[in-house]
C-alpha positions in Angstrom: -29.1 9.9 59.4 -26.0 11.2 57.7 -23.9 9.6 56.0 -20.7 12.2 55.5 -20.1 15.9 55.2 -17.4 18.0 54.5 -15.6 21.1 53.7 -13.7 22.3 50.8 -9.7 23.8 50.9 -7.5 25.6 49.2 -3.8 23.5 51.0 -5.1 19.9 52.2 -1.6 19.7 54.2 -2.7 22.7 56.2 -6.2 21.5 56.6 -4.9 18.3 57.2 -3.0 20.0 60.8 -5.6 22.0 61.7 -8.2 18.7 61.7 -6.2 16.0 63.1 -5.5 18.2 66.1 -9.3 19.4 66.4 -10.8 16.2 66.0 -8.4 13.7 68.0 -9.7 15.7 71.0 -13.3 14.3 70.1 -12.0 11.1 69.5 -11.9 10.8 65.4 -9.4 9.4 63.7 -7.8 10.2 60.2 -9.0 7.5 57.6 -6.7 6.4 54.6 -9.2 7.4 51.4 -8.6 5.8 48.0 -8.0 7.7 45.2 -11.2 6.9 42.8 -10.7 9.6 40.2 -12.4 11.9 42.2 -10.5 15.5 44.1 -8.1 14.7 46.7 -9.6 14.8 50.0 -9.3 13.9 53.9 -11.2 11.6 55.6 -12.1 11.4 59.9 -14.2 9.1 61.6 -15.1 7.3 64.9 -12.9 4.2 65.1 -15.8 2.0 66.5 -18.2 3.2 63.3 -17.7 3.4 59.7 -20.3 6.4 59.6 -20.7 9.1 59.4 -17.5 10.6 58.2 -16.4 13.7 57.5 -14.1 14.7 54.4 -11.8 17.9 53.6 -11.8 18.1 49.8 -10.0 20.1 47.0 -13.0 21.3 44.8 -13.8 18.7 42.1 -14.1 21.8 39.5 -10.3 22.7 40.1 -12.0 26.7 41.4 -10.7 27.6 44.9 -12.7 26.5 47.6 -14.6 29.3 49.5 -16.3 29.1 53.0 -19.8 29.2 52.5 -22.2 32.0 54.0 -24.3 30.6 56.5 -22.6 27.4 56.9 -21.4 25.6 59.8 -20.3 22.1 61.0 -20.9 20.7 64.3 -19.1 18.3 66.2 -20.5 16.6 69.4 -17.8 16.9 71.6 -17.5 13.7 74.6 -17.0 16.4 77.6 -16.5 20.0 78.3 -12.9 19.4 78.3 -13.1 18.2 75.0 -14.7 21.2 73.8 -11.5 23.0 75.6 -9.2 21.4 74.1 -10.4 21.1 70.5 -10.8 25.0 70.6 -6.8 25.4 71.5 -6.0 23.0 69.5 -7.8 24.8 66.4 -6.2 27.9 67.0 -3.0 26.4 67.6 -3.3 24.9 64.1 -4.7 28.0 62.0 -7.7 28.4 62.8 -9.3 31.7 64.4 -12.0 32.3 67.4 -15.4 32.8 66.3 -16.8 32.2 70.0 -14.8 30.8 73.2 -15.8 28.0 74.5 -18.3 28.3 77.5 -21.6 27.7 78.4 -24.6 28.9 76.0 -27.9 28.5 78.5 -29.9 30.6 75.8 -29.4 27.2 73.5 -29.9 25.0 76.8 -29.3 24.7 80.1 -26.2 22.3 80.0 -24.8 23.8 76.4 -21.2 24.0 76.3 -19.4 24.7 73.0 -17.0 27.0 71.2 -17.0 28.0 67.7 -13.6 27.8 65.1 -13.1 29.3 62.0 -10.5 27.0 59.6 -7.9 27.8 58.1 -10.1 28.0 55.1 -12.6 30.4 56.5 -15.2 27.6 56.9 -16.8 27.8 60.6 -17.3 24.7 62.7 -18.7 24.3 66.1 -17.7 22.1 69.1 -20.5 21.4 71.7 -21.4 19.2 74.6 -24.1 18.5 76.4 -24.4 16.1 78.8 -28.2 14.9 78.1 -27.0 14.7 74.3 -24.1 12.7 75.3 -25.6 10.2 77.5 -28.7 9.7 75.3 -26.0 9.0 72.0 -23.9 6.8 74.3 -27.2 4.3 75.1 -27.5 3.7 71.3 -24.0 4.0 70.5 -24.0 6.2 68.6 -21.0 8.5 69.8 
């Protein structure tokens, strides 16, 4: 259903730190993007599908980027570990705790996530669960 999303930042280098080491613990990889006249950006995927992908971009309109109010990026995370690790990872890199990780049975029984602010003040969240992950891995889809 998607076919990319992204964030905006003020210092793609530090971005850049802060999501390699958060997303290679989900398994996405850092994509070369051409330059097409557009902003310079970033680019992660899964290396077994071209889509969706997510992007880190310097805004288009040459303003700072700003976190926006309300918004937040999720990540599907392959285990609980995963979760673990991307969390440490995110604050190892920049990014500040806007939830440990642990288990959310409010959301559902087997709900396991964390949540990260970046370096840019935009807040993403990592979650597993385990019915989630099984049902995406039948259609290949994680």
């Amino acid at each position: 259903m998607l076919s990319h999303f992204g964030v905006g930042s003020r210092d793609l280098k530090r971005s850049e730190a802060f999501y390699d080491a958060v997303l290679a613990s989900l398994g996405l990889r850092q994509r070369t993007v051409e330059p097409d006249g557009s902003a310079p950006s970033l680019c992660w995927v899964h290396p077994d599908r071209p889509l969706p992908r997510f992007y880190v971009y310097t805004p288009f309109n040459g303003d700072p980027a700003t976190a926006g109010n309300g918004v937040m990026i999720a990540f599907i995370a392959p285990s609980i570990d995963a979760v673990d690790a991307a969390h440490k990872a995110g604050l190892e890199h920049g990014g500040s705790d806007a939830g440990a990780p642990g288990l959310r049975p409010h959301y559902a029984p087997d709900y396991y996530g964390a949540y990260l602010i970046d370096p840019d003040e935009n807040k993403i969240h990592i979650v597993h669960r385990e019915e989630l992950v099984r049902e995406l891995e039948k259609t290949a889809r994680l």
